[in-house]
C-alpha positions as CSV (number, residue, x, y, z in Angstrom):
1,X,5.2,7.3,-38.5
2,X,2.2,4.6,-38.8
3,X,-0.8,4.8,-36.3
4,X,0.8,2.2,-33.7
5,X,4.1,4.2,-33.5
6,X,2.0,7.4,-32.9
7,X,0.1,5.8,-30.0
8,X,3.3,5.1,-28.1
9,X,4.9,8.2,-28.7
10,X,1.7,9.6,-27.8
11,X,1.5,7.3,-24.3
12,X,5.0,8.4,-23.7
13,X,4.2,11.9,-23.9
14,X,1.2,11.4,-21.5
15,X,3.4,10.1,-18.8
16,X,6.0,12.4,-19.0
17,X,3.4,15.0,-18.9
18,X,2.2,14.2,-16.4
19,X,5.2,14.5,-14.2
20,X,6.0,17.6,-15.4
21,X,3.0,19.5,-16.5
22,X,0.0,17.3,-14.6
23,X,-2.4,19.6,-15.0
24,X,-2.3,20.1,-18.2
25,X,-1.7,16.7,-19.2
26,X,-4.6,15.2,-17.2
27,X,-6.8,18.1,-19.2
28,X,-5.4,16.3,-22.2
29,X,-6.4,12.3,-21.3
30,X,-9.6,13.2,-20.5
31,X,-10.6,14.3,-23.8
32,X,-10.3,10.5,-24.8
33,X,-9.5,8.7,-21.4
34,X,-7.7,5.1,-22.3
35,X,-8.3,2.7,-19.3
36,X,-6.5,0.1,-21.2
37,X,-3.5,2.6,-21.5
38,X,-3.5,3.4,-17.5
39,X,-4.0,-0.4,-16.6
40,X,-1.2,-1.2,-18.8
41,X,1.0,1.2,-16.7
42,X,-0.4,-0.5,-13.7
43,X,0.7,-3.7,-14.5
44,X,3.9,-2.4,-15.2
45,X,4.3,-1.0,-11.4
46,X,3.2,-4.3,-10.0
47,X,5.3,-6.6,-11.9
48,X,8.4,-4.3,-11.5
49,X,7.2,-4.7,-7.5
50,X,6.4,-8.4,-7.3
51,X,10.2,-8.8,-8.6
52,X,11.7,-6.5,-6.1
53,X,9.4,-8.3,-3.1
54,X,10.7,-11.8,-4.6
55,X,14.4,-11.0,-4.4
56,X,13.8,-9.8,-0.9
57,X,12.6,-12.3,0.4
58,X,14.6,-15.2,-1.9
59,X,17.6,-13.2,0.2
60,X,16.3,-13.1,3.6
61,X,18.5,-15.2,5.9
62,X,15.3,-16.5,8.2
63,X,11.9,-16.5,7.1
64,X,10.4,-17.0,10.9
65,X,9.5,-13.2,11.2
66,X,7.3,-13.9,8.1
67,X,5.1,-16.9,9.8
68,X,2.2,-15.8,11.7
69,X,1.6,-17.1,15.1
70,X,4.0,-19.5,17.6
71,X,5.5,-22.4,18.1
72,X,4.6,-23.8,14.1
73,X,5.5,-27.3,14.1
74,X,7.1,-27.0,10.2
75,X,10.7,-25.7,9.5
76,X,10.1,-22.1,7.9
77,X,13.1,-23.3,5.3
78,X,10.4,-25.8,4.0
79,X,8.2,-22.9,3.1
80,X,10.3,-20.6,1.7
81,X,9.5,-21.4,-2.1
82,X,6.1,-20.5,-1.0
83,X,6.4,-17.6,1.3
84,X,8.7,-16.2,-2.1
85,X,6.3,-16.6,-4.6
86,X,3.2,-15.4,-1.7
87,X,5.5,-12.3,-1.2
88,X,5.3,-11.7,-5.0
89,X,1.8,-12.4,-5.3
90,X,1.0,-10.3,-2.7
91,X,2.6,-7.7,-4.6
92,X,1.3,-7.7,-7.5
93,X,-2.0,-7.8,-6.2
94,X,-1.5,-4.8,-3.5
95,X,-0.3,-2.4,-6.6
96,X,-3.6,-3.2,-8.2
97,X,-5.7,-3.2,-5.1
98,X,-4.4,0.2,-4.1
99,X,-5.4,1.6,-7.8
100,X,-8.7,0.5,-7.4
101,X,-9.4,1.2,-3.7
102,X,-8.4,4.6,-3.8
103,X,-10.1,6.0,-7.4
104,X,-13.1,3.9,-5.5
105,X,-12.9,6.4,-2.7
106,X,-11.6,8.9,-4.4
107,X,-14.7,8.8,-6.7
108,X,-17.3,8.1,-4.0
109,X,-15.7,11.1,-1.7
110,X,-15.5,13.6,-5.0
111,X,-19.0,13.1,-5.7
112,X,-20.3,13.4,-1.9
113,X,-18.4,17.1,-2.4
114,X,-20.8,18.1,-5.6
115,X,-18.3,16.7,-8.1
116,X,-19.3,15.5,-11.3
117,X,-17.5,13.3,-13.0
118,X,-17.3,9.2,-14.0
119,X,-15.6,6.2,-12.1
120,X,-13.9,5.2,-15.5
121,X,-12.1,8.6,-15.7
122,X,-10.6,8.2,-12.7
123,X,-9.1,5.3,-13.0
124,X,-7.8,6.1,-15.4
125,X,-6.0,9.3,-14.4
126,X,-5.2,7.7,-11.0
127,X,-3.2,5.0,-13.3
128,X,-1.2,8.0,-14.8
129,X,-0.7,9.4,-11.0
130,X,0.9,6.4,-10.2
131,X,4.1,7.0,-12.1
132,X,6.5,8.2,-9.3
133,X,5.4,4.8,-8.1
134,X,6.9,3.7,-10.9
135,X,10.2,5.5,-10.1
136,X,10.1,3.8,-6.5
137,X,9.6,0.1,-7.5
138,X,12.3,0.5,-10.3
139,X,14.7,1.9,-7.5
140,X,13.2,-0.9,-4.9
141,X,14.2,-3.6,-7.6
142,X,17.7,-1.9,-7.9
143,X,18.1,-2.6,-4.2
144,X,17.2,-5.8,-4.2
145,X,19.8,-7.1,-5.7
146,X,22.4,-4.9,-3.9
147,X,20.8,-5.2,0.0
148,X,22.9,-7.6,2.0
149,X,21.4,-10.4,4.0
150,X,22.4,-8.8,7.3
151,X,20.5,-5.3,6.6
152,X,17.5,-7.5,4.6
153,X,16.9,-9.5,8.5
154,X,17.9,-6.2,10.4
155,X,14.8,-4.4,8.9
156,X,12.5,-7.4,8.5
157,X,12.9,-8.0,12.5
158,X,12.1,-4.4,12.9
159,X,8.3,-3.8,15.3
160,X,6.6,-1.6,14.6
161,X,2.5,-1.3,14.7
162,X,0.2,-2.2,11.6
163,X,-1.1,1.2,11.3
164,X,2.2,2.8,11.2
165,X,3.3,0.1,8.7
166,X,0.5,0.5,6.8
167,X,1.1,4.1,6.6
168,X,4.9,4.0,5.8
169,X,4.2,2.2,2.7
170,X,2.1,4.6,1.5
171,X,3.6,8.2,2.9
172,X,6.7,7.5,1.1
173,X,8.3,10.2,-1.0
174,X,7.0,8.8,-4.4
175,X,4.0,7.9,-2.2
176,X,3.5,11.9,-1.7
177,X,4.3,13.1,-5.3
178,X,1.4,10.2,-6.4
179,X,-1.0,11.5,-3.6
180,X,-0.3,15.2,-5.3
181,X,-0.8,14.4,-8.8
182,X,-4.0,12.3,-7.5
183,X,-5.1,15.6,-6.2
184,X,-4.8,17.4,-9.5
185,X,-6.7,14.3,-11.1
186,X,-9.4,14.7,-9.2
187,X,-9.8,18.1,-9.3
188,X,-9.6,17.8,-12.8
189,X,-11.8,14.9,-13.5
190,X,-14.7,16.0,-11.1
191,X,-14.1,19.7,-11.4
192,X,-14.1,20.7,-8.3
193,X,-11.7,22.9,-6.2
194,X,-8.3,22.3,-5.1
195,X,-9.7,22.5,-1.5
196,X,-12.1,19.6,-2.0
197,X,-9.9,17.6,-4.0
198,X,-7.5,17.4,-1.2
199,X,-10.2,16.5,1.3
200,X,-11.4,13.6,-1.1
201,X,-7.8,12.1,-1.5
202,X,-6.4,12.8,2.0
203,X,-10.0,10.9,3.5
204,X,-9.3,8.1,0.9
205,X,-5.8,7.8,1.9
206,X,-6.5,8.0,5.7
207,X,-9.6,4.5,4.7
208,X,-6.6,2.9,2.9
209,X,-4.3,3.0,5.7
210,X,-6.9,1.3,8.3
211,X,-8.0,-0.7,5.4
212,X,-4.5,-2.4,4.8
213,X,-3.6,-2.0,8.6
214,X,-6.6,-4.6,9.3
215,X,-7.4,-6.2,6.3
216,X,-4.9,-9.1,7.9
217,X,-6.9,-9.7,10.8
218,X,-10.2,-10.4,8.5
C-alpha cells in the first residue's frame, strides 16, 4: 500500500471512528489535526445539500411562498432559475457557515471556561462531528427525488416562526448526534469537563439559532 492509499484508508478510519468510538478517535486527530482533511468532509456535506435544496425547489409547483414581500410586480415562474440555483447556493454556504460559526463559539465559550486549546483544532474536529450530517443530507438527496410536488408545496406553505425554523434545522436527529460528538470534541480539544463542554456547545448552539433566525432581517 503506497502513502496516498494509506491516507485514505487512514481518513476512512477517522470517520468511522468517530461515529463509533469518538472519543477515542478525536484523541487520535489531534495528535496531527488535518484541517484540509475536515474541510474536505465539509465540502462534501454541503455539495451533497446544495443538490438536495436544488431538486426541491426545481420540483416545487409555485415558487410565491419563496419571494419576500407582496404584491411583486414579476411572475415568480420567471425567477425560478434563479431562486433554484440561490436555493443551492444558499446551501452550500449555510453548511460552511454553520462549521465556522459554531467551532467560532465553541472555541471563544471553551476558553472563557479555562480551556486551553487552538481555534485550528477545533475546526478541525467540529468537521469530523459533522458526519451524521452527512448521513442526513445523503438521505435529504434521496428524498428529493422521490417527494411529490403536492407534499414539496404542502410543507413549503407551512408557518411557522423564524426562531422555531431556525431551530428545527438544527435540533434534528443527525442534528443531535453532531451536537454530541461536538461535545466530546470539545472536551477533548480544550480539556475541559464534560460539564463545561456541554455548556460551551449548548450556548453556541442556542447564538446559532438567533443568529440564522435574524440574520434575514440584516
Amino acid at each position: 500500500m503506497n502513502k496516498t492509499e494509506s491516507q485514505k484508508s487512514s481518513f476512512i478510519r477517522d470517520i468511522i471512528g468517530c461515529l463509533t468510538s469518538p472519543q477515542s478517535s478525536f484523541k487520535s486527530i489531534l495528535e496531527k489535526p488535518s484541517l484540509m482533511k475536515a474541510t474536505a468532509l465539509i465540502l462534501v456535506i454541503a455539495m451533497v445539500a446544495a443538490w438536495a435544496s436544488l431538486n426541491y425547489t426545481s420540483k416545487l409547483p409555485s415558487l410565491e411562498g419563496l419571494l419576500p414581500g407582496q404584491g411583486i410586480p414579476v411572475n415568480p415562474e420567471q425567477l425560478r432559475p434563479a431562486l433554484t440555483v440561490m436555493s443551492a447556493v444558499t446551501a452550500l454556504t449555510g453548511i460552511f457557515g454553520t462549521w465556522l460559526a459554531s467551532s467560532a463559539l465553541v472555541h471563544g465559550f471553551s476558553r472563557a471556561l479555562r480551556g486551553k486549546g487552538t481555534f485550528k483544532s477545533m475546526l478541525t474536529l467540529a468537521g469530523y462531528a459533522s458526519i451524521p450530517l452527512l448521513i442526513q443530507q445523503v438521505l435529504r438527496l434521496a428524498d428529493s427525488f422521490m417527494v411529490s410536488e403536492e407534499a414539496l408545496q404542502l410543507a413549503t406553505n407551512l408557518q411557522i416562526s423564524v426562531i422555531a425554523e431556525a431551530a428545527v434545522g438544527i435540533f434534528t436527529i443527525f442534528g443531535i448526534w453532531s451536537m454530541i460528538l461536538l461535545i466530546i470534541a470539545a472536551r477533548e480539544n480544550y480539556k475541559i469537563s464534560t460539564a463545561k463542554s456541554t455548556a460551551a456547545t449548548i450556548l453556541s448552539f442556542i447564538v446559532l439559532i438567533f443568529i440564522s433566525a435574524f440574520l434575514p432581517f440584516m
